[in-house]
N, C-alpha and C positions, 0 to 999 in steps of 0.2 A: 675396853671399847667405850668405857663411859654412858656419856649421854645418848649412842646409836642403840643401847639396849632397852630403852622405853620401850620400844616399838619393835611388831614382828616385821623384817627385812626381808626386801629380794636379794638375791645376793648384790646384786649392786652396789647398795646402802650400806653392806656391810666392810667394814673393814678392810678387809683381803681385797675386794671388789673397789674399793675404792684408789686405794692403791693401786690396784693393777690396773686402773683408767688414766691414774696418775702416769704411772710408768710408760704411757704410749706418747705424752706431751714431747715435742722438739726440745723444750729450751733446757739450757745450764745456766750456770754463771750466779749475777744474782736474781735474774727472774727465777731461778729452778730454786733456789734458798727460800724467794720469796711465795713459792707458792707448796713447797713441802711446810713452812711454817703455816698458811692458811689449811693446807688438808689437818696438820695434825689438832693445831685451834678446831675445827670442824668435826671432825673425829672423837675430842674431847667433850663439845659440846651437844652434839646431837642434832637431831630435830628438834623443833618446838612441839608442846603437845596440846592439848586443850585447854590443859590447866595454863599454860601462857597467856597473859590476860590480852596481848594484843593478835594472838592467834585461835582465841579460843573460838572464833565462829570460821576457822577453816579447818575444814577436816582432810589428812594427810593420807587417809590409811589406804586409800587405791592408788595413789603415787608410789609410796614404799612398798608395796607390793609386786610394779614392776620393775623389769629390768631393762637396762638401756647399753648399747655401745656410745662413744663418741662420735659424733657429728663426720659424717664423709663426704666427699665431692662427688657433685653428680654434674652431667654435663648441659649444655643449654638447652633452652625450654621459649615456648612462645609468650611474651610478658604485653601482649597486645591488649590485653582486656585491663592492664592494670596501670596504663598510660594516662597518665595527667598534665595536659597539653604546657610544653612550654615550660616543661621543668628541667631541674638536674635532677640524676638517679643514681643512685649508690644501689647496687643489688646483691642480695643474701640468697644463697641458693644452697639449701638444706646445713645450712651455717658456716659456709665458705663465701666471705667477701668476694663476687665474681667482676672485676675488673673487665673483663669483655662484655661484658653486660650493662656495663654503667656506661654513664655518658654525664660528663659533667664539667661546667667551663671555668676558666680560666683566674675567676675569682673566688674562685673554693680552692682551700688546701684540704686533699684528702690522701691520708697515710693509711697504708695497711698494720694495723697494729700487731700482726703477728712478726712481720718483720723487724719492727721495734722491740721487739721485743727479744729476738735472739741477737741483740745486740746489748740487753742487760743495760739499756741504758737508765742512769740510777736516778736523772731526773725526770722523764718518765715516772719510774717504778714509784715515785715519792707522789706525783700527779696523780697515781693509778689510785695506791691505796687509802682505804677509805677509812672513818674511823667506826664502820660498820661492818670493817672485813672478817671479824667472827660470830656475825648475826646468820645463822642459818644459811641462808639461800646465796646472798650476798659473800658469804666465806666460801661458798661450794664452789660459786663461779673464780674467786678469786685462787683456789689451789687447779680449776679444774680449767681456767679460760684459755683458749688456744684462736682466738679468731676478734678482729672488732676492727674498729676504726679509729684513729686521729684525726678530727677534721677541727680546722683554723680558720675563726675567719677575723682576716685583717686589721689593724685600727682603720676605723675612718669607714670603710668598705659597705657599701652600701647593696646587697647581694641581690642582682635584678631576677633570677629566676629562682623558686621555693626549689630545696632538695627534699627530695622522696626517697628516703630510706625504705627499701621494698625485701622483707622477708618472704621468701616462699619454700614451702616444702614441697616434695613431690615425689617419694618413696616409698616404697611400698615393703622394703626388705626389715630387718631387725632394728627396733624402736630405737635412734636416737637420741641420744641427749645433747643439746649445744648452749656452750656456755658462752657468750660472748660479752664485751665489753665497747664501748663508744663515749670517746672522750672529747665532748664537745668545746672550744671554745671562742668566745664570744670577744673579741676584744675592743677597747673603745670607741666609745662614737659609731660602732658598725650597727650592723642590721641584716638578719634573717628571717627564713620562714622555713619550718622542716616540718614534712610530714615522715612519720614513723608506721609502717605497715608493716602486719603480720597477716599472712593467706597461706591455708594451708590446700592444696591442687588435691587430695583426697582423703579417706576415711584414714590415713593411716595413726598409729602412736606415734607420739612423738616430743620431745620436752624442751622448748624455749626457756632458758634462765639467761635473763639478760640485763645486762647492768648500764646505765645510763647517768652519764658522769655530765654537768654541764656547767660552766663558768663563766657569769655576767659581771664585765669589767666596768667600768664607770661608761655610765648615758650609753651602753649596750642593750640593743632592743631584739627582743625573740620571740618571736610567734612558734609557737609548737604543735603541731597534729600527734597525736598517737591514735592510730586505728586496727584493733585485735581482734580480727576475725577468720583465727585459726581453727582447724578442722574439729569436729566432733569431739574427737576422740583423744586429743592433744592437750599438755598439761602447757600451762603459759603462766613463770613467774617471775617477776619485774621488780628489779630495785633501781628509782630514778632518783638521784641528788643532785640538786640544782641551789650555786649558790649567787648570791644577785651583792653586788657592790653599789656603789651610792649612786641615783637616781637611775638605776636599768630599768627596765619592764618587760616582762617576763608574761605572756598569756601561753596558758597550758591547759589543752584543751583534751581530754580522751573519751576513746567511744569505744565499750567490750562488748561483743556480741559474740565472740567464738570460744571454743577450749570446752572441755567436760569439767576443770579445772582451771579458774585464774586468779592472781590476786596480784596486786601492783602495790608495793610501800612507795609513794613519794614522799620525797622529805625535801621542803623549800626551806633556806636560811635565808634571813636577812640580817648581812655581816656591815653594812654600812647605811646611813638617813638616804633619806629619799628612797628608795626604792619600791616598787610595786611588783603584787603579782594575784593575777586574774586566771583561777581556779574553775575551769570547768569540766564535770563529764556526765557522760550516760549509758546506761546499762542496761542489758535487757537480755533477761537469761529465761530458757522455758528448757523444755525437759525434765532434767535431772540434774542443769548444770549448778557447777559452785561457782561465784562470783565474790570475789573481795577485795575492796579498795580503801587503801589505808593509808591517810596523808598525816602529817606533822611539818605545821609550816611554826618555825622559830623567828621571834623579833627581837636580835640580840641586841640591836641599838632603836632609838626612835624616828618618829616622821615617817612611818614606814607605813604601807597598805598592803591587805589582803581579801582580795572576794574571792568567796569560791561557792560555786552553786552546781548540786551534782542529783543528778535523778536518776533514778531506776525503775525498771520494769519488768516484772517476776513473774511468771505463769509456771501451770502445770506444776510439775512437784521439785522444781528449780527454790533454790536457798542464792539467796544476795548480803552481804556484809557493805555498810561503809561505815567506817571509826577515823572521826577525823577529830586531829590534835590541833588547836591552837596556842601558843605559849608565848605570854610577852612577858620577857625578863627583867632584871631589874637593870632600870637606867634607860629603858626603853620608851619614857615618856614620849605622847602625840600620837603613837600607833594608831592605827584606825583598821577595824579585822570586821566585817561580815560574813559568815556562813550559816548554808541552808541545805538540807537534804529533804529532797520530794520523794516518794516513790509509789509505786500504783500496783496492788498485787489484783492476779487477775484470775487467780486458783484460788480453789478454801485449801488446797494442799501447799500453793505457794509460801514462802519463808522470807523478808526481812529482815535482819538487823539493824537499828540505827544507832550511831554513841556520837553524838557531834560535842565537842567539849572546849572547853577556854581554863588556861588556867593565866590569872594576870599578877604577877607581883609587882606592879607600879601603878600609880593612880596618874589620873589628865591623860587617859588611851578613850578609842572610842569602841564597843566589841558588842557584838550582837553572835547568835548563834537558836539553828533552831532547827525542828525536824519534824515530817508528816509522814505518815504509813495511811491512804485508804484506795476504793475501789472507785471502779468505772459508776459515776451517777447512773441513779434508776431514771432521773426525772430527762436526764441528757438523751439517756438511748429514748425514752419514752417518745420525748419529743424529735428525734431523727427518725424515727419507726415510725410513727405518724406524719412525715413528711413521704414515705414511700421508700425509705431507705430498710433494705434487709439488714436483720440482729449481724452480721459478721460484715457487713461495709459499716454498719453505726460504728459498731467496736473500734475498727480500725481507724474510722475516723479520729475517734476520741482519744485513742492512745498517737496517731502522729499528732493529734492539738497538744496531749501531752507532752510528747518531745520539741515540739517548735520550741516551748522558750529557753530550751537551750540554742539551738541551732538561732534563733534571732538574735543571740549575743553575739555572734559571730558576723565576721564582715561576710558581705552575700559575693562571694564568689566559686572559682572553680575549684578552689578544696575543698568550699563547703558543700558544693553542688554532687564533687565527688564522693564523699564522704557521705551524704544522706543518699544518693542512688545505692554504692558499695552495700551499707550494713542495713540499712535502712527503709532501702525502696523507694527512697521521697519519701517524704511528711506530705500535710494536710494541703500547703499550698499549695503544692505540684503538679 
């Protein structure tokens, strides 16, 4: 069993259990090759465990604990409250792409990837795999994924309405697990806007592994929403690889507020000059939740940029991760890299980690990097409290001022407008 024996397992995790979730998958051919090889990669390597130095601020041990079936179809549900005017919608419903549910025009290409895939088609299968498909979570979905999308957008194509990828669960019976995959691409001279939602409609268990595949072609431009505010009690982990060709731009914006459990690896390349990409997110975990966000942007050639600015907000006896990797390799002269992590703890129980890092082997780059851990000013509440403001509308004040300067990076519209109502409630202008 290998590396699954670190760790005490539900049966799930174990071996036998793994397999036999295997064993329910549709495909043969070479999709079924290709993903008996990622179970048994998977199998052989394990989970990661603390001692992992990229995983050592997430703790595993109430995931491996339980147990999941595979993701099943449940029938339609009222999606009124989650409507963002004037969009396309791709809908996920308890991790079955639901096609009557979506609505989406004529200048989007959207493929159900399960049906691609019982067609073992081997250029596909070459698109699909990652060179991270034996990295934990990222292998699990790759022997275990049964569900996702191929969406295409055009050369040229200028895509007038944002697509809302809209996850919702809504189950109440035996916790499942759903592994899905979304293979986005971007091709020249086009233009999109995708917002990425997870909501979970109740308390129940339930575990999002989801893979997020994206490909920016030459002067390809993508605006990204990711918005994760799945239930309580729900485990939510994300591996997103986005790779950018010469002069794309790439803004990728995410905001976690849900799961008792989440952590997202994004890994940005930059495979060709000119390129950009503008790193945002914000985090805000209380309870008892774990949060962790772990980027690695690579600058394999030069002239290339990177901002990324991420904040977090931690109360009550809630634990936050962000470890973000910078790397400008050799030959990569002119890069220019910014990163910053804020965060605001608002408990003496609350938990932080920060590791913001640079590693540069060429010189003529430009790279800054940098990071704060403190609390809500005495002198701020001092003086809102002596304007007539109660200690719990000061507080609130202070922490949406804190999240405005993210949300002011952002163009002021109806994603953004939905997106701070959604997790948020409005910030401070509102």
């Amino acid at each position: 069993m290998g590396g699954l024996m670190q760790h005490k397992l539900a049966a799930t995790w174990q071996e036998e259990g793994l397999r036999a979730l295997a064993a329910q998958l549709p495909f043969t051919g070479a999709t079924q090759h290709w993903q008996d090889k990622a179970l048994s990669f998977f199998i052989e390597d394990g989970f990661p465990t603390r001692k992992t130095e990229v995983w050592r601020y997430t703790d595993l041990t109430d995931l491996l604990q339980q147990d999941f079936v595979l993701n099943k179809y449940q029938g339609a549900l009222d999606l009124s409250p989650f409507e963002i005017a004037e969009s396309n919608r791709l809908v996920i419903v308890n991790g079955h792409v639901n096609f009557d549910l979506s609505t989406c025009d004529d200048d989007l290409s959207i493929l159900p990837l399960d049906i691609l895939l019982e067609t073992a088609d081997e250029t596909l299968l070459r698109e699909l795999k990652l060179d991270l498909d034996s990295q934990y979570f990222a292998g699990l979905n790759s022997a275990l994924l049964n569900q996702g999308a191929y969406i295409k957008i055009k050369p040229n194509q200028c895509v007038q309405k944002p697509l809302h990828i809209l996850h919702v669960h809504h189950d109440n019976g035996p916790p499942p697990m759903q592994n899905l995959r979304f293979y986005i691409d971007v091709d020249k001279n086009a233009e999109v806007q995708i917002i990425e939602e997870h909501v979970g409609l109740s308390d129940a268990v339930y575990m999002n592994n989801i893979v997020t595949q994206i490909n920016l072609n030459f002067d390809a431009r993508l605006r990204y929403y990711k918005l994760q505010r799945d239930s309580a009690r729900a485990y939510h982990m994300a591996t997103t690889v986005i790779s950018l060709s010469a002069e794309s731009q790439l803004h990728y914006n995410v905001f976690t507020t849900g799961a008792c459990l989440s952590r997202e690896d994004l890994h940005v390349r930059h495979y060709e000059r000119g390129a950009e990409a503008h790193l945002l997110g914000l985090f805000q975990a209380n309870d008892k939740q774990q949060m962790a966000h772990h980027t690695r942007v690579d600058h394999f050639k030069g002239g290339c940029t990177t901002h990324q600015h991420y904040k977090g907000i931690v109360d009550d006896r809630a634990h936050a991760a962000f470890d973000g990797q910078i790397i400008i390799h050799p030959g990569a002269q002119k890069s220019s890299t910014h990163q910053t992590n804020h965060n605001l703890l608002l408990s003496d129980q609350a938990e932080i980690d920060t590791k913001p890092s640079l590693e540069i082997y060429v010189d003529d780059v430009t790279a800054s990097h940098g990071a704060t851990v403190g609390e809500l000013s005495d002198k701020a509440l001092f003086y809102l409290r002596s304007r007539g403001i109660s200690e719990d509308d000061a507080r609130a004040l202070l922490i949406a001022a804190f999240a405005d300067a993210i949300f002011d990076e952002l163009p002021r519209n109806k994603i953004t407008d939905y997106i701070k109502e959604a997790s948020f409630g409005g910030t401070s202008d509102d």
